[in-house]
N, C-alpha and C positions, 0 to 999 in steps of 0.2 A: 595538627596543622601540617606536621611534615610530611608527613602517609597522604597526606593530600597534595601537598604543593608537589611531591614525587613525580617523575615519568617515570612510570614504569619497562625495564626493561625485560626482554626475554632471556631463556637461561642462554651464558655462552657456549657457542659450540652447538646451538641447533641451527636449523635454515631458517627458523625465524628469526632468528640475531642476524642473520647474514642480513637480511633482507633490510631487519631494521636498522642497522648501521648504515646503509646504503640510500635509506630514505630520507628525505629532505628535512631538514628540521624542524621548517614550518608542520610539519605531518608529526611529530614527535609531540604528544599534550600531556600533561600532567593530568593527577586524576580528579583532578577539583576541574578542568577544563572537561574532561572526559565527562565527567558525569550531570556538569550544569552546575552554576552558582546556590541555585535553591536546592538540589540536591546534593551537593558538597554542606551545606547549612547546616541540613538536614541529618546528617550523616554525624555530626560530632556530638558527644556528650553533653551536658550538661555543664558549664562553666559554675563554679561555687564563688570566684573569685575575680567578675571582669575586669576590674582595677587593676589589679598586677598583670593580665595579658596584652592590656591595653598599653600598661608601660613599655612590657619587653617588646610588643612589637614597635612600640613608637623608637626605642633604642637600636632598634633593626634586625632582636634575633643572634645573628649572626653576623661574627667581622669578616670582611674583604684582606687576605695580605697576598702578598705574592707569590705565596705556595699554596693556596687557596683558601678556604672560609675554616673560619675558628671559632669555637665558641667567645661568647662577648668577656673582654678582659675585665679586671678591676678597674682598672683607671678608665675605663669605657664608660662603665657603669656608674661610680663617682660622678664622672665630667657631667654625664645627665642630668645626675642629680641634681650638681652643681647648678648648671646651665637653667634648668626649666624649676627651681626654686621644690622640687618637689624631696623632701627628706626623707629615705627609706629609712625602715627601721633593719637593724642586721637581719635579721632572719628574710627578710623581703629580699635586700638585695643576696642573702644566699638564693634563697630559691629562684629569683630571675637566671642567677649563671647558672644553677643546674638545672632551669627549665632549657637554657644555652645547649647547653653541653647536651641533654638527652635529645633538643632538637636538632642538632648537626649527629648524633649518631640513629636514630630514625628516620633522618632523609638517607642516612645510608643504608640503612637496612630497608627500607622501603624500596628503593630501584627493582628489587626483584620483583616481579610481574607476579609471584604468588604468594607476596608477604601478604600478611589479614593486616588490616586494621587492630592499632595496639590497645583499641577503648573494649573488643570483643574478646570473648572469651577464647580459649583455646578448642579447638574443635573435637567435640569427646568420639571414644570410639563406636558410642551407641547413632550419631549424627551418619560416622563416616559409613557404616554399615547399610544405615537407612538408605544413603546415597548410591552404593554398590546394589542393593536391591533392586531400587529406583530405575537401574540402569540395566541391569540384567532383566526386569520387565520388558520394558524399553525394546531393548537389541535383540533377547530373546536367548 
């Protein structure tokens, strides 16, 4: 979800960064924007578990403070609980703060314009080769 909700940036230091820094924000989209809602869908894994994503995002993911977004606290998580009658068992509300936590450090590693998608595999060197071939075809 966070590889999605990302705007991707270009690397700093090239003239596309310039250019994108300079552009309007309205122009800046995420890549779930980018790609379409039906193919942002399309694009994610297999959920084993919609119940508990369903919670973390009703809990919001990630907290707002003044130094910016934080993965979600205990007491966040508690109050939820509390509030909407619903009683995690410990290992649930473990795994919501480290769904938390690996979602605030995936939207950051996502910014970069050439991170993959974390649900895919690593790209082997028999893929990159095919590509380099592909391309030397290609160009000649």
């Amino acid at each position: 979800m966070a590889w999605l909700a990302a705007t991707p940036k270009p690397a700093e230091g090239s003239r596309r960064a310039e250019r994108w820094e300079k552009a309007p924000a309205a122009t800046k989209r995420s890549r779930a924007e980018s790609m379409g809602k039906k193919a942002a869908e399309n694009a994610m894994p297999p959920n084993p578990m919609p119940h508990l994503i369903e919670r973390f995002m009703e809990m919001g993911m990630v907290e707002a403070t003044g130094m910016g977004t934080v993965a979600l606290s205990w007491p966040t998580i508690a109050a939820w609980s509390h509030m909407t009658g619903v009683r995690l068992c410990p290992w649930e509300a473990r795994l919501i703060r480290r769904l938390s936590v690996e979602y605030l450090a995936e939207g950051r590693r996502a910014e970069a314009e050439t991170c993959p998608a974390p649900w895919k595999a690593p790209v082997s060197k028999a893929e990159i080769d095919a590509e380099r071939a592909g391309l030397e075809r290609l160009l000649g």
